[in-house]
C-alpha positions, 0 to 999 in steps of 0.5 A: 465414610469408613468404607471411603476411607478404608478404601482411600486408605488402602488405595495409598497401600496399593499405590506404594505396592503398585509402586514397589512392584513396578520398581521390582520390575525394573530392578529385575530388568536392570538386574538381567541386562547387568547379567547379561552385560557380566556374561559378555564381559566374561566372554569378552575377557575371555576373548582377550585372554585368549588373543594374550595368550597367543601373543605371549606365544608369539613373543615367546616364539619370537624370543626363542628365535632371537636367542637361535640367531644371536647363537648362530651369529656367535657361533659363525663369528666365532668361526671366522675369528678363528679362520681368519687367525688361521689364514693370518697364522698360515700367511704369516708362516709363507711370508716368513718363508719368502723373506728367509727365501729372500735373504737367502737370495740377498746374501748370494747376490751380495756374495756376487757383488763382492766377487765383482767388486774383487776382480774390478780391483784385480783388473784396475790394479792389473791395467795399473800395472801394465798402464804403467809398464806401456808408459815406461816401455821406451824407458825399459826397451831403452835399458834392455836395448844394448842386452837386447841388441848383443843377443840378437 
């Protein structure tokens, strides 16, 4: 009976060895696929580290880009303000000319006109005057008859 029992003594060893080595296989197959499961995760991460990356590039790209074109903007904004102020300045400058030209012209139209307006009053006045001399013509021939009579 001891051999039995040294057998069903040892057999319950062998079970819990058994049972230990099959555990051992399984966590070392666990511990493979997690290695494996670690070395595609780091090269996944390293993928999309890689694809980071090139977007920080292309945003920086991007940036660089942005920051040329608001430049340009600046600078062509720039130089139309001062075009248009030029042409404002230089339109300015003709207009103030053409309203001196046209004041000019004004004060000799004026000049004109007042001329007009003095032989006017020279011809009024002078047609007075001889309207009157034509209406008081009998009156005068009648006065200057008898002189004009003995002298002809």
């Amino acid at each position: 009976m001891s051999g039995t029992s040294a057998k069903a003594d040892a057999n319950p060893v062998d079970v819990r060895l058994a049972l230990i080595e099959k555990d051992f296989v399984v966590v070392n197959e666990l511990n493979r696929k997690m290695e494996a499961a670690v070395e595609k995760t780091s090269e996944a991460i390293v993928l999309m580290q890689r694809v980071i990356d090139l977007h920080e590039l292309r945003l920086e790209n991007r940036d660089k880009a942005d920051r040329d074109h608001t430049d340009r903007l600046e600078k062509m904004s720039t130089e139309v303000r001062t075009t248009i102020r030029e042409e404002i300045r230089e339109l300015k400058s003709t207009l103030d000319e053409a309203i001196e030209g046209f004041d000019e012209q004004i004060e000799a139209l004026e000049t004109r006109v007042r001329d007009l307006e003095r032989w006017r009053w020279f011809i009024v006045g002078g047609s007075a005057v001889l309207g009157f001399i034509i209406a008081k013509l009998p009156l005068f021939v009648a006065l200057l008859g008898p002189a004009a009579g003995a002298g002809g």
